[in-house]
N, C-alpha and C positions, 0 to 999 in steps of 0.2 A: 954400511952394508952396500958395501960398491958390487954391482952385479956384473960380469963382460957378458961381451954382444954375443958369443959363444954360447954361455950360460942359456941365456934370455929364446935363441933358436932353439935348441935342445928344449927348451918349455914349450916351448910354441910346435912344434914339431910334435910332441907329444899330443897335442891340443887336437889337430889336424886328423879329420877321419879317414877313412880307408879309401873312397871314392878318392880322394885330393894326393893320396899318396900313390895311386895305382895310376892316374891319369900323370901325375908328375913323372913315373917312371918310367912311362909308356912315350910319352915326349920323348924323354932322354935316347930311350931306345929306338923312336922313330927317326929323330933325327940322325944318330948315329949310323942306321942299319940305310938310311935314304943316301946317306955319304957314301959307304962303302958299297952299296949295291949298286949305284949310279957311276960306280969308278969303271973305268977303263979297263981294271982289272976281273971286276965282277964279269964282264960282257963277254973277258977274255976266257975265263974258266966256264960261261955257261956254253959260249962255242964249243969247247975242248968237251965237255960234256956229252952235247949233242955228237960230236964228233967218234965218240969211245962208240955212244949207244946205236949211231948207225953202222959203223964198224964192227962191233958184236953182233950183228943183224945176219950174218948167214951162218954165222957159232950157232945162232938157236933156232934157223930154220925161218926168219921173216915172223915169228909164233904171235899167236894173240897176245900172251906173256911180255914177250919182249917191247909190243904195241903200247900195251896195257900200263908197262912202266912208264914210258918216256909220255903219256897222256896223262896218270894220276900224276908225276912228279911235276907236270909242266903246271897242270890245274890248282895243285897246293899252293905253288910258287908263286900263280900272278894271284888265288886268290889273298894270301895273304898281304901281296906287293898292293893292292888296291887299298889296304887301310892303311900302311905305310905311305902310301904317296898322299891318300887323301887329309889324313892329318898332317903330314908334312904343308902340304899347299894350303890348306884354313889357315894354318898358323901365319904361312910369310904372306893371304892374302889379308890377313886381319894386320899384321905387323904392316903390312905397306901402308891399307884402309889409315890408319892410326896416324902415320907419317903425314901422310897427306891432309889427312883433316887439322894437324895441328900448322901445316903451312897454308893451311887456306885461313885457318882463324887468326895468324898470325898478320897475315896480310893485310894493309887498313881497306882498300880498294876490292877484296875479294866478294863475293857474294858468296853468305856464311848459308844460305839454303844446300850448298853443294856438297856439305859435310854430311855424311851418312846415305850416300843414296844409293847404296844396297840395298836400302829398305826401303825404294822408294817400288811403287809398280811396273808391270811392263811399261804399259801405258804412259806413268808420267815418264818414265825414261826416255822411250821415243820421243817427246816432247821434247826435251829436252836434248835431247841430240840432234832435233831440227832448228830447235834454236841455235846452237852451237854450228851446224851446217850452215846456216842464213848468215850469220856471223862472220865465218870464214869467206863466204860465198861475196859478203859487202864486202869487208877488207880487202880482198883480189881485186874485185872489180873499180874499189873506190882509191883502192890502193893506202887508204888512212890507214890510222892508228887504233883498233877497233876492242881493245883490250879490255878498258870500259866502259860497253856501254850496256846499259841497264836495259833488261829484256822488255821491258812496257816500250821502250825507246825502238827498240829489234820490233817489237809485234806494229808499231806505229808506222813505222817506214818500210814494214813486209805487203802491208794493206795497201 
């Protein structure tokens, strides 16, 4: 009873609720729709747009009508471009997130604290970007090699 991988999706795809199947199509469509409306061409046709609707603009008299268009179409457009853009950029900043933390676990020398600090607070963030400033700050000044060294090291010679 040899099953293919074909088969085995098609099961498993059945399995999968509605939530996983709406949010998978909505990627697909976000990415897509984030391609072509970021083209060069999209920017060109909403010019040409704006362009017809203020050219129509003494055909109707300057009308509230006419106003009224080019403000609900404009308002539909970015509100809906705001969930396009916003799930487009979660995804490639989680895709980077991801990248990066597997080159920092990879590294033997890295300090494995640095993976996940999205999640870390305002607070320890600044922290930690003062250590990394102090860091840079020795390097220049001492002109070393200043790649490892261990922050207990950074807070001892900041004192």
């Amino acid at each position: 009873m040899n099953r293919t991988q074909a088969e085995e999706l098609k099961e498993n795809e059945k399995e999968r609720d509605i939530f996983c199947i709406v949010s998978d199509a909505f990627r697909v469509f976000a990415r897509k729709a984030s391609s072509v409306l970021g083209s060069a061409w999209a920017f060109s046709v909403a010019i040409l747009i704006i362009i017809i609707w203020a050219a129509t603009g003494p055909m109707f008299h300057f009308s509230d009508t006419w106003q009224l268009i080019i403000n609900t179409g404009t308002t539909i457009v970015t509100f809906l471009m705001v969930f396009l853009i916003q799930n487009t950029q979660n995804r490639d900043a989680k895709a980077v997130h991801l990248k990066l933390d597997e080159i920092i676990r990879a590294l033997k020398k890295a300090r494995n604290e640095l993976v996940d600090l999205e999640n870390l607070s305002d607070e320890e963030l600044d922290k930690l970007e003062d250590q990394f400033r102090r860091l840079r700050t020795k390097a220049e000044t001492e002109g070393t090699n200043m790649r490892h060294v261990e922050p207990s090291e950074l807070e001892e010679s900041h004192r």
